[in-house]
C-alpha positions in Angstrom: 6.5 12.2 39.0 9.5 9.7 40.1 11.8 8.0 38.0 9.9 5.0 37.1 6.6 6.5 36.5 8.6 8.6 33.4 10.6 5.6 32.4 7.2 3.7 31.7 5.5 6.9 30.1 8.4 7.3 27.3 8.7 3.1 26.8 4.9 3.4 26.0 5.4 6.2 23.3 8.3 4.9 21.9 6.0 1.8 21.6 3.1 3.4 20.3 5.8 5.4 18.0 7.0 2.3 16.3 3.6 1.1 16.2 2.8 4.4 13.9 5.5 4.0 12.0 5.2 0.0 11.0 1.1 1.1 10.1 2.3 3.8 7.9 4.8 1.6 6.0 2.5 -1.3 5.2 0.0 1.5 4.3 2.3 3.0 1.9 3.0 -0.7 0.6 -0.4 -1.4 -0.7 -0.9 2.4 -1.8 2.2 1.5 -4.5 0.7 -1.8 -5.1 -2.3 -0.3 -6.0 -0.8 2.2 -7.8 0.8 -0.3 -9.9 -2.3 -2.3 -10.2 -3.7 0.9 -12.2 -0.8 1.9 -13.8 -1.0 -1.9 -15.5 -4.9 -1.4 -16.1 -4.3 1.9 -18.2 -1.4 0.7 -20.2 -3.7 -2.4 -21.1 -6.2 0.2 -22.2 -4.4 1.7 -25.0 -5.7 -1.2 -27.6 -9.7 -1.2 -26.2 -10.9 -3.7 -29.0 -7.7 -5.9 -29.1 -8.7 -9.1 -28.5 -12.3 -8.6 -29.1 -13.0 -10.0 -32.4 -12.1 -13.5 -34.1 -12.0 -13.4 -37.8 -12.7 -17.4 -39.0 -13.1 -18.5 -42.5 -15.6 -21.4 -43.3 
């Protein structure tokens, strides 16, 4: 294998390495987003019938 047939070969995984890499982050992202989403939903859940009822007087 010559030189520049190696030197292509490792610029392509480095590539498809910091391709990887960027996927994984912005996966993590929305995983924490999500997480927070239900995190939010469940401490919103602590009062079920807040809110539910209107007491009026006539």
């Amino acid at each position: 294998m010559d030189i520049a047939r190696l030197s292509t070969a490792m610029s392509q995984a480095n590539v498809q390495q910091q391709v990887s890499l960027s996927v994984m982050s912005k996966t993590m992202d929305q995983a924490e987003m999500q997480g927070d989403g239900l995190i939010e939903m469940m401490e919103k859940s602590t009062h079920p019938y807040l809110g539910q009822s209107i007491d009026m007087q006539a």
